[in-house]
N, C-alpha and C positions, 0 to 999 in steps of 0.2 A: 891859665896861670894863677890866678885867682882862687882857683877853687883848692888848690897847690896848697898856697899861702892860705885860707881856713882849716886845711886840712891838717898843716902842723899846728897854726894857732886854736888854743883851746876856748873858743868860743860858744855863742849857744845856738852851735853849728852840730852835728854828729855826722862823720862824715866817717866811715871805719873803714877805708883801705884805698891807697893811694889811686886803685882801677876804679871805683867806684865816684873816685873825685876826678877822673877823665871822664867819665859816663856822665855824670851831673853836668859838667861844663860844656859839653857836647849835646846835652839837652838843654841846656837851658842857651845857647846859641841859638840851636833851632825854635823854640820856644820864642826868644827873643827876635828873630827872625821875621817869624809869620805874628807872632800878635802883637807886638811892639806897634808894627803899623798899621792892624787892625783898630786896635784898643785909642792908638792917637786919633786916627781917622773921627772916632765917634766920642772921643773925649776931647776933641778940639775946643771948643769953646772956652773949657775950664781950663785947659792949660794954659790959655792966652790969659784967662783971668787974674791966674796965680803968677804969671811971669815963668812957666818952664817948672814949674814946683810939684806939679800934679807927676812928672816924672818919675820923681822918688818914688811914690804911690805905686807906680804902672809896674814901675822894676821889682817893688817889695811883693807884686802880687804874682808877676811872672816866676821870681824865686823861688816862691812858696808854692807855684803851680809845679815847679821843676825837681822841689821837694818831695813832693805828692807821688808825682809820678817814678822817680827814682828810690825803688826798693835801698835801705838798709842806709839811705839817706836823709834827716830830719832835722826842723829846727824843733830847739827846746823852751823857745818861747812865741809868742806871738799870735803864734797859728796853732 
């Protein structure tokens, strides 16, 4: 639903066609899926550090990994 909602707003998101914003969301589930709790697992320490902060991190990098992966989908900053 999310990816729905980037898809109309115009952010520095590029997401060009409303199938391609079900395919991203659908990888980046599965993405979030399997390394969410790989990447916690082995970054436990520092998120206890941060108070749950290092999260943000985990998610902006799975994005960008979901980004990567998903043809004719890109952010236009950051990465």
């Amino acid at each position: 639903m999310s990816f729905l909602i980037i898809y109309k707003l115009s952010l520095d998101i590029d997401i060009i066609s409303l199938s391609k914003a079900a395919i991203s969301s659908v990888v980046f589930g599965i993405l979030n899926a399997i390394l969410l709790s790989i990447l916690s697992f082995f970054t436990f320490p520092v998120i206890i550090l941060n108070l749950g902060l290092f999260f943000f991190v985990l998610n902006t990098i799975i994005f960008a990994l979901a980004a990567y992966v998903v043809e004719r989908f890109r952010l236009k900053c950051c990465f």
